[in-house]
C-alpha positions as CSV (number, residue, x, y, z in Angstrom):
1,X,9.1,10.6,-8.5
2,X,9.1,10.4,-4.8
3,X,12.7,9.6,-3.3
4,X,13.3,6.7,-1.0
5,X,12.9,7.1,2.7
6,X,16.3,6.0,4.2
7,X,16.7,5.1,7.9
8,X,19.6,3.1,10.0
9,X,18.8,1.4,12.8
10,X,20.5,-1.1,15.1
11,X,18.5,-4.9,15.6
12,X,20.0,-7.0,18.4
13,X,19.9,-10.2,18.0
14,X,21.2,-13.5,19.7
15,X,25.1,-13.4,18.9
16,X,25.1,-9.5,18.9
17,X,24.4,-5.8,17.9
18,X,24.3,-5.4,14.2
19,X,23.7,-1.8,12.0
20,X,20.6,-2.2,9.5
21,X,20.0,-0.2,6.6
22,X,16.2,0.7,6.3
23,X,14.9,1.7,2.9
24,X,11.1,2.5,2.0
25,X,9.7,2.2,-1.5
26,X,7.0,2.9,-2.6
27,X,6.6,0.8,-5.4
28,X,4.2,-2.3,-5.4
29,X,2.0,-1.2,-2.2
30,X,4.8,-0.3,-0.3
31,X,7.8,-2.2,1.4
32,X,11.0,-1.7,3.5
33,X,14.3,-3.0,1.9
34,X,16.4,-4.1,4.9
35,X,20.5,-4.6,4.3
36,X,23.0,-5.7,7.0
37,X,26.2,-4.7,6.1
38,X,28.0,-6.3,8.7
39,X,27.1,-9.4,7.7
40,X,27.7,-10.8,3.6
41,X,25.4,-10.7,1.3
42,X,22.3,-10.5,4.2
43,X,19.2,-8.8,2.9
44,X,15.4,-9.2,3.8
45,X,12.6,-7.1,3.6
46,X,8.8,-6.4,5.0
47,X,5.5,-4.4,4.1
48,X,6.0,-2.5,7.1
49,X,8.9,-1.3,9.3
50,X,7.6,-3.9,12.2
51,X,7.9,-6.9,10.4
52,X,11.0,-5.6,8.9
53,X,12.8,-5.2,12.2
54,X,11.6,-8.8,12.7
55,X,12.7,-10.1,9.0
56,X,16.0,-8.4,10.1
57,X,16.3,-9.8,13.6
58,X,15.6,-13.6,12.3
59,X,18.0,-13.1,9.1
60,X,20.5,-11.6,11.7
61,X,20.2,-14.7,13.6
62,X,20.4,-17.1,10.8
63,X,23.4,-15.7,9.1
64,X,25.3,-15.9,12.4
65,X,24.2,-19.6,13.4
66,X,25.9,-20.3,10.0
67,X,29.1,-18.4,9.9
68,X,29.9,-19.8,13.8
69,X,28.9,-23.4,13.1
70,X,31.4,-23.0,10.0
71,X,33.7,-21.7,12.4
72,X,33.9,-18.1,11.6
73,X,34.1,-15.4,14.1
74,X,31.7,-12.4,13.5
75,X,32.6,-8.9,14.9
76,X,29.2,-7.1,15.5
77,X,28.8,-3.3,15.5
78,X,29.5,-2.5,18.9
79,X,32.6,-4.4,18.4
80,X,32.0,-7.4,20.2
81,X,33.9,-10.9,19.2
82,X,31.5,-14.1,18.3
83,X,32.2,-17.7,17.5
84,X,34.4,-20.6,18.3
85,X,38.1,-20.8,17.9
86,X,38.6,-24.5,16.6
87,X,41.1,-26.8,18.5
88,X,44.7,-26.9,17.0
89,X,46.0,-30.2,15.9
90,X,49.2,-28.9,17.1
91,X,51.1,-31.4,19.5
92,X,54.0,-29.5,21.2
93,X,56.3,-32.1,22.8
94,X,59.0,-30.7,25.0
């Protein structure tokens, strides 16, 4: 049994820089197995290691658009901060 064909690779995407685990199989014609483990639970895949980056790039995408519209902030892998700090209903009166 052949072994699995393991590469990392970084995918920038629009809200930053995030670390991508590549894996080939072989099985069923071939694909690459793509986890980002930056990100929860965010996994995709493609038949080659082109549309894998994309499949990457768009989920990459994606996931962020959610986690900052439910205002989360995401810390990418080259350490930068994104997302929206919400307002405080916090009055101080002095």
């Amino acid at each position: 049994m052949a072994k699995n064909r393991k590469q990392i690779i970084y995918i920038k995407g629009k809200h930053g820089t995030f670390k991508c685990m590549f894996t080939w199989y072989k099985e069923d014609g071939g694909y690459y197995f793509v986890d980002v483990p930056g990100l929860p639970a965010t996994h995709t895949f493609g038949k080659n290691l082109t549309e894998a980056k994309y499949m990457a790039k768009d989920i990459i995408d994606l996931m962020c658009e959610e986690l900052i519209e439910s205002n989360n902030i995401i810390i990418d892998d080259k350490n930068m901060a994104i997302g929206r700090i919400p307002r405080s209903r916090v009055i101080s009166v002095g």
